[in-house]
C-alpha positions in Angstrom: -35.8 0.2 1.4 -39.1 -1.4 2.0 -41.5 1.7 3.3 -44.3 -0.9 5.0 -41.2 -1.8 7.4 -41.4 0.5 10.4 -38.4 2.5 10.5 -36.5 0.6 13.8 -37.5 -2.7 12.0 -35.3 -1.4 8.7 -32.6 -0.2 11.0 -32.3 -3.6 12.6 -31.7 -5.3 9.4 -28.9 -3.2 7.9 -27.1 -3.4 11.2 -28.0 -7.0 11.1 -26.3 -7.3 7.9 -23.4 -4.9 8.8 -22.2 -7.5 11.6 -22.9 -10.5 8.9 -20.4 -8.8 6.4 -17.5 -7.7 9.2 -18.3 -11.7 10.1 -17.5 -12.6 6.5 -14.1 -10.1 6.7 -13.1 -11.5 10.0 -13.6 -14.9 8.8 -11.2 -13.7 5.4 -8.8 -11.9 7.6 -8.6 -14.6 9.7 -7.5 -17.2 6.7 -5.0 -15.1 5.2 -3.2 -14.4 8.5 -3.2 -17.9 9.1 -1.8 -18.2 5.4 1.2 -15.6 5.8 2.1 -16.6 8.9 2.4 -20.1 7.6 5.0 -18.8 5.1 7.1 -17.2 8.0 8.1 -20.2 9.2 10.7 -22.3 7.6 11.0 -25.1 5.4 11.3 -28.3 8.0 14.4 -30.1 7.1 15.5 -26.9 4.6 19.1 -26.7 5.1 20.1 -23.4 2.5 23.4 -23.3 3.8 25.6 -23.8 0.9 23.9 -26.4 -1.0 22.6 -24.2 -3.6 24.8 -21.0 -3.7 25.3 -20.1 -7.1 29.3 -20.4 -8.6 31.1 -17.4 -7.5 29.1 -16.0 -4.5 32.2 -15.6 -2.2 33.7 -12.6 -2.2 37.1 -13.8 -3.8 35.6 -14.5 -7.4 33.1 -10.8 -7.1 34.5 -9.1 -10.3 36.2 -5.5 -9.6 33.1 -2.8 -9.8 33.2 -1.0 -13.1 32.7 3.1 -13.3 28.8 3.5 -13.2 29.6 6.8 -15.8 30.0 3.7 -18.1 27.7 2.3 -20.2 27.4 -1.4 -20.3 30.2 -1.8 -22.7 32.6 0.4 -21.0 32.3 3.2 -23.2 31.1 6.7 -21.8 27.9 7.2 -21.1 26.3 10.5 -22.8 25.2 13.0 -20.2 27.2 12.4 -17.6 30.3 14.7 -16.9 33.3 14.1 -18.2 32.0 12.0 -21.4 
């Protein structure tokens, strides 16, 4: 702080540059709502239907769920009951 600013003078200037940095935010805030709310909205002329579903996604080819005491090769996991 400069001390041959009177006091009110000094007071005026850091609100001054209080309201010139929530400017800049508002201005930031501003873009990036304007970004994500960009991203809401959907491709135009995206059709996802079942273009690009990957092989298998209906529910007749889902493999039977395995025991989750199981390890990923079936064998018993250690620490659980009954391995």
């Amino acid at each position: 702080m400069r001390t041959d600013e009177p006091m009110v003078t000094q007071i005026a200037r850091h609100l001054d540059d209080a309201i010139d940095r929530l400017n800049q935010d508002l201005e930031r805030v501003e873009i990036w709502t304007a970004a994500l709310s960009a991203f809401l909205e959907p491709i135009p002329g995206y059709d996802s239907s079942q273009r690009f579903a990957l092989p298998g996604a209906d529910s007749a080819d889902k493999p039977a769920s395995r025991d989750v005491r199981k390890g990923p090769f079936g064998g018993a996991t250690p620490g659980f009951p009954g391995s």
